[in-house]
C-alpha positions in Angstrom: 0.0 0.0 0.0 2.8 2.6 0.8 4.4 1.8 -2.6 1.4 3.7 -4.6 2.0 7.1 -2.0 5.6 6.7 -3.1 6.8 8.4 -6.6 10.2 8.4 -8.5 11.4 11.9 -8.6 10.9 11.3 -12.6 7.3 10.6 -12.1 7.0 14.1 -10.2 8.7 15.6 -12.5 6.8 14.2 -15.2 3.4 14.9 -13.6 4.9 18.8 -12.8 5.7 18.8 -17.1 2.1 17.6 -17.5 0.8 20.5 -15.8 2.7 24.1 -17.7 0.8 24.9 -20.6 1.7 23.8 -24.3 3.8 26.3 -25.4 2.3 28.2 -28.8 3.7 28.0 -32.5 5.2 32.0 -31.8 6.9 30.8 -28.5 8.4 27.8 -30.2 9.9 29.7 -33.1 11.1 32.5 -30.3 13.1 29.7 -28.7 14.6 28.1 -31.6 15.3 31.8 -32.7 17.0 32.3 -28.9 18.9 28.9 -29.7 20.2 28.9 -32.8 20.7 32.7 -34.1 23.8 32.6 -32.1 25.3 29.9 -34.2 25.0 32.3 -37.0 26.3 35.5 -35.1 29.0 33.4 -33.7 30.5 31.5 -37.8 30.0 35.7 -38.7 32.3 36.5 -35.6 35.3 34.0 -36.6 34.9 35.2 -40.0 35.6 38.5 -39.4 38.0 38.1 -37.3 40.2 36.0 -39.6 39.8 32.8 -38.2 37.5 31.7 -41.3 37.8 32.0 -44.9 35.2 33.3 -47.2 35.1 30.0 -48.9 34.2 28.5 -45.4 31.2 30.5 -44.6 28.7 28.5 -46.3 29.6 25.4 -45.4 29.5 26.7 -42.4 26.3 27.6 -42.1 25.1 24.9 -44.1 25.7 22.4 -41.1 22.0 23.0 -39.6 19.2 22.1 -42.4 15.6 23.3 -42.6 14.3 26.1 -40.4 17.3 25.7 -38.0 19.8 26.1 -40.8 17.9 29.3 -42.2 17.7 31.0 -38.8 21.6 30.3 -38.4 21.8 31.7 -41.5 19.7 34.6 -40.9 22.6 35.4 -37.7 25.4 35.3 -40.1 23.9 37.3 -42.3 22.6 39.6 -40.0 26.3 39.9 -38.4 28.1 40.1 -41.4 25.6 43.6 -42.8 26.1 44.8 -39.3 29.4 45.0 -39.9 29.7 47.2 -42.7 29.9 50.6 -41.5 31.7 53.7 -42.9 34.3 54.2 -39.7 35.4 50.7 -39.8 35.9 49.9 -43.8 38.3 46.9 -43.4 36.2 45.1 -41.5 33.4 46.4 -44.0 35.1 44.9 -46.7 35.8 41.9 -45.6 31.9 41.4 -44.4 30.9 42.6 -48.0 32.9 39.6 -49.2 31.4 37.3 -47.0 28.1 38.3 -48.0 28.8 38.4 -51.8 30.2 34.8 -51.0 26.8 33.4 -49.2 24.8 34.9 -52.0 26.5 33.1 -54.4 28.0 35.5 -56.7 31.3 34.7 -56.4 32.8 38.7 -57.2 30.2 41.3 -56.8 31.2 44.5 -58.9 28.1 46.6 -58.5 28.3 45.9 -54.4 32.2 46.1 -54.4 31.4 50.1 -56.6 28.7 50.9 -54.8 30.6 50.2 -51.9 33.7 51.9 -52.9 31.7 55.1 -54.1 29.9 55.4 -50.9 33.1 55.2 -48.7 35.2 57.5 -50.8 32.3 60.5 -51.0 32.1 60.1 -46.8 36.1 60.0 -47.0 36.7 63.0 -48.6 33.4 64.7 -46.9 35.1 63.3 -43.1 38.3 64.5 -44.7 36.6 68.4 -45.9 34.5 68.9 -42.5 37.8 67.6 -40.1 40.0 70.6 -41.9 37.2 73.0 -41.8 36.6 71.9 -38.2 40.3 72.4 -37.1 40.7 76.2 -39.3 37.5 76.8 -36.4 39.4 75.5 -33.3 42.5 77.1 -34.4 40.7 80.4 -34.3 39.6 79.9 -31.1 42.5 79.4 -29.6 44.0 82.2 -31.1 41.1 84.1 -30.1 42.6 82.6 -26.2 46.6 83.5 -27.0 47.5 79.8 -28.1 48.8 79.6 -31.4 51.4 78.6 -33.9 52.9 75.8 -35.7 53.7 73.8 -32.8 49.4 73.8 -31.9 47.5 71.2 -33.5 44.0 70.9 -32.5 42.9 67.6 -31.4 39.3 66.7 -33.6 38.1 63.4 -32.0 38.0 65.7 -28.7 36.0 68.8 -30.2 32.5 68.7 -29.2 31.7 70.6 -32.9 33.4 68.3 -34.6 32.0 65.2 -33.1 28.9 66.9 -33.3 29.0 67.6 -37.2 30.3 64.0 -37.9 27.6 62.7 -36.7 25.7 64.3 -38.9 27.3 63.6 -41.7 27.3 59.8 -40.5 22.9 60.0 -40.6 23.4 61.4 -43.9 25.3 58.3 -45.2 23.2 55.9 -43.0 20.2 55.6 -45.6 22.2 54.8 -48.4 24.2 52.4 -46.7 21.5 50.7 -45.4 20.3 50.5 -48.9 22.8 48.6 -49.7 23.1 46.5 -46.3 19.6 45.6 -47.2 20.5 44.4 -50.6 23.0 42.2 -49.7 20.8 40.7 -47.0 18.3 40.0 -49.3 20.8 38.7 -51.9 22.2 36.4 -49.1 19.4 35.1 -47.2 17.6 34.2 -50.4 21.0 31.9 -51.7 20.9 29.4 -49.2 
């Protein structure tokens, strides 16, 4: 009689699984999203630090099939347009390549001159607004007795500067996301 008042800890587990509530189609693709995005972020991560080759990205990827394999994909994708931004263009290029790769494309001129044209107009923009920027701080600390050749103002540290980089930054933002969205697209729909 006191075996039937007596459970496994597996049975009162089990009877404790019984009772949570079924967990809906939208949680279910939350979790697998939570599990295996990562994967994805983490094959773009050793990419673009070096410790992958473009030529290993899809294969890469290409581990996980079905839904699990295009979310992981989806990650890698997703970390590799992250990655392309106007202050950092080595890193840029190197996540352009990875994305032309995973789309399939092999060499992608009109992504590699689109690229190029974008990051040389914000060059020489970044490159204008920093001299014009430095003639202003020069003036003012003339203006305060400090001058000559010897006094170099330092940009990173002026508020104006930062300030009007910025905004030249938001002005370059849509059209880089233009092309950021491109390549996703390009990418995601490859594999």
């Amino acid at each position: 009689m006191e075996e039937e008042g007596i459970k496994s800890a597996l049975e009162l587990a089990m009877e404790r699984v019984s009772k949570l509530p079924e967990l809906s189609a939208e949680e279910i693709a939350e979790q697998r999203e939570k599990e295996y995005r990562p994967l994805g972020e983490a094959i773009g991560h050793r990419y673009l630090e070096g410790i992958l080759a473009v030529g290993e990205l899809a294969p890469e990827a290409g581990r996980h099939e079905g839904d699990s394999g295009r979310i992981v994909r989806r990650g890698l994708v997703g970390c590799l347009s992250g990655a392309i931004e106007l202050e950092k263009p080595a890193a840029a290029e190197r996540a352009l390549a990875g994305l032309v790769a995973l789309a399939g494309k092999g060499d992608d001129g009109a992504a590699a001159s689109d690229w190029g044209r974008l990051l040389g107009e914000y060059e020489e923009r970044r490159a204008a607004l920093a001299e014009e920027q430095a003639a202003g701080a020069r003036l003012r600390l003339a203006a305060l007795g400090i001058s000559g050749s010897a006094v170099v103002p330092v940009m990173e540290r002026d508020e104006g500067y930062r300030t009007a980089l910025a905004a030249l930054r938001r002005e370059f933002e849509p059209a880089l996301e233009r092309l950021r969205s491109r390549l996703r697209r390009e990418a995601e729909t490859a594999g």
